[in-house]
Every structure is written in C-alpha cells, then in structure tokens.
N, C-alpha and C positions, 0 to 999 in steps of 0.2 A: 620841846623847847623852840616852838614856833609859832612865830603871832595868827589870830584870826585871818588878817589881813593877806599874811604870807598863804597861807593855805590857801584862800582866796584867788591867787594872784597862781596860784597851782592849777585849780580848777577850772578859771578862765584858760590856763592854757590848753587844757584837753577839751572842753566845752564851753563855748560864749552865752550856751542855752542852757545849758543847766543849771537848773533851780535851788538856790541856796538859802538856807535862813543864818542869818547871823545873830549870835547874842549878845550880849552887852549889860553890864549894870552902869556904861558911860549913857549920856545920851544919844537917841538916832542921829541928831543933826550931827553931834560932832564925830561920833562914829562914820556914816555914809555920805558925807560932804561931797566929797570928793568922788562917790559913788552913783550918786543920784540916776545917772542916767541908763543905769543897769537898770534893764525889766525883769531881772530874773532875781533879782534880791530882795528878799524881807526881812524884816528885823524885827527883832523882841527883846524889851530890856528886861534884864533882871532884877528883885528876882520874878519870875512870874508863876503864873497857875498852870496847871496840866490843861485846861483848859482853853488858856488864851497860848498856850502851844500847839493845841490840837488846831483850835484855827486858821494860824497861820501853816500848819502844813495839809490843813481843808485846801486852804485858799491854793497854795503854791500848786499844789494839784490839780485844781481845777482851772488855773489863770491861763489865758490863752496862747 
C-alpha cells in the first residue's frame, strides 16, 4: 500500500546512484515531470513487451 513514487523517494534515500526503472500505464511526462533530472531513472509504460523491458534494463546496465 505504497505508491511508485514513495518507494522511489526510499530508494533515493539509501542511494542517489541507483538505477531504477519505473512503470506506468500513465504517461512518462506526467509520471517524471518532476523527476527529470534524475540520471538513474527510466521508464516504461504499460502495458509493454518482455522485450522493450529487457532493453530498458540492457540499457540501465550498461549507462554510465
């Protein structure tokens, strides 16, 4: 009984580097508005492919 956002706001507390995917069936912009300047978030809206999930955690892994 916790939002995305709250866990989020967990996470940053023990790490500001650690690599998060966030998901959504809202949109990215109105989801990470307010986020944007986090390097360590990505995002994938719902619903989506095993595929274009695999990417995004390609990606997070390999992002500098």
């Amino acid at each position: 009984e916790i939002s995305g956002r709250e866990i989020l706001a967990e996470i940053r507390k023990l790490s500001s580097e650690m690599r998060v995917i966030l998901s959504s069936g809202y949109s990215e912009e109105s989801v990470l508005d307010d986020l944007k300047d986090d390097l360590h978030l990505r995002f994938i809206k719902k619903p989506y492919r095993p595929g274009e999930l695999a990417e995004q955690v390609r990606h997070s892994l390999t992002a500098g």
